[in-house]
C-alpha positions in Angstrom: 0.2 6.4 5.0 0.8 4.5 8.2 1.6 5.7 11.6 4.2 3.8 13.5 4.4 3.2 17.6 8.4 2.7 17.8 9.1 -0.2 20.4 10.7 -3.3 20.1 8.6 -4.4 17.3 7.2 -1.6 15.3 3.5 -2.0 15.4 1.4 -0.3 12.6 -0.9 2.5 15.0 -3.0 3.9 12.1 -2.9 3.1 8.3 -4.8 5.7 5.8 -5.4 5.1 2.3 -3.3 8.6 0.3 -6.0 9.2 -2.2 -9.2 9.5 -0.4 -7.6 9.2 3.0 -10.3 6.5 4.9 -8.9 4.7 7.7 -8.7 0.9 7.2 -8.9 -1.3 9.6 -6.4 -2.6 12.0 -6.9 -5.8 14.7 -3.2 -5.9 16.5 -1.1 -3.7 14.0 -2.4 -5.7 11.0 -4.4 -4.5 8.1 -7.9 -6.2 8.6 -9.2 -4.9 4.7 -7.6 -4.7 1.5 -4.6 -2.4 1.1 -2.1 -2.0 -1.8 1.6 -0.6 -0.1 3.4 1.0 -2.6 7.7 1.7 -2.0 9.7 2.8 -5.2 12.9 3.2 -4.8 14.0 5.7 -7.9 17.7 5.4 -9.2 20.3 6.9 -10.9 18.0 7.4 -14.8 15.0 9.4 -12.6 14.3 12.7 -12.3 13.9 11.7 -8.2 17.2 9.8 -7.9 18.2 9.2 -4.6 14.4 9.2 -3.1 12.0 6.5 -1.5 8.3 7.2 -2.4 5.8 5.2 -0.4 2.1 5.4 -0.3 -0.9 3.0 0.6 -4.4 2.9 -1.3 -7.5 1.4 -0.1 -9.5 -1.8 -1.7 -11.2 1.2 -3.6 -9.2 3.6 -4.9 -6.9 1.1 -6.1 -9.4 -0.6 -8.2 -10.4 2.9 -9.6 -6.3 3.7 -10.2 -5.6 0.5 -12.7 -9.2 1.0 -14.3 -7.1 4.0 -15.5 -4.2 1.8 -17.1 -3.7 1.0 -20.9 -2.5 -2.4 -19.8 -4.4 -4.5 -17.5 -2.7 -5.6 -14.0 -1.6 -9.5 -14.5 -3.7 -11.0 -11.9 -3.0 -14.7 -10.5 -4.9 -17.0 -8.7 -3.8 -18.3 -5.4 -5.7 -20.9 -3.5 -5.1 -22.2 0.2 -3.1 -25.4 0.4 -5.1 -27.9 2.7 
């Protein structure tokens, strides 16, 4: 869940993870730890048509959450072009 400070910009104030609810850390509006932002627009075939969920998990609770899934999560490695 994050908190916004409206001005020109929106800056992120606060960001908490929804499951367990720890703070993570910010340094100028920017996540400075893992997070996992979750929007999901649901459409027309849902039982939520018409809504926007959001939520954000921490390093943690995320890692607990696709432990759960019958599928793994595909996972690709990116490396730092020099």
């Amino acid at each position: 869940m994050k908190k916004i400070q409206k001005m020109q910009q929106a800056k992120i104030q606060a960001l908490f993870c929804n499951k367990c609810g720890k703070e993570l850390v910010l340094a100028d509006g920017s996540p400075r730890e893992g997070v996992c932002s979750v929007e999901v627009s649901w459409g027309y075939f849902s039982r939520k048509d018409g809504e926007t969920h959001s939520f954000d998990l921490c390093e943690d609770c995320y890692d607990a959450w696709v432990r759960q899934f019958a599928l793994p999560v595909a996972v690709e490695e990116k490396t730092e072009l020099l």
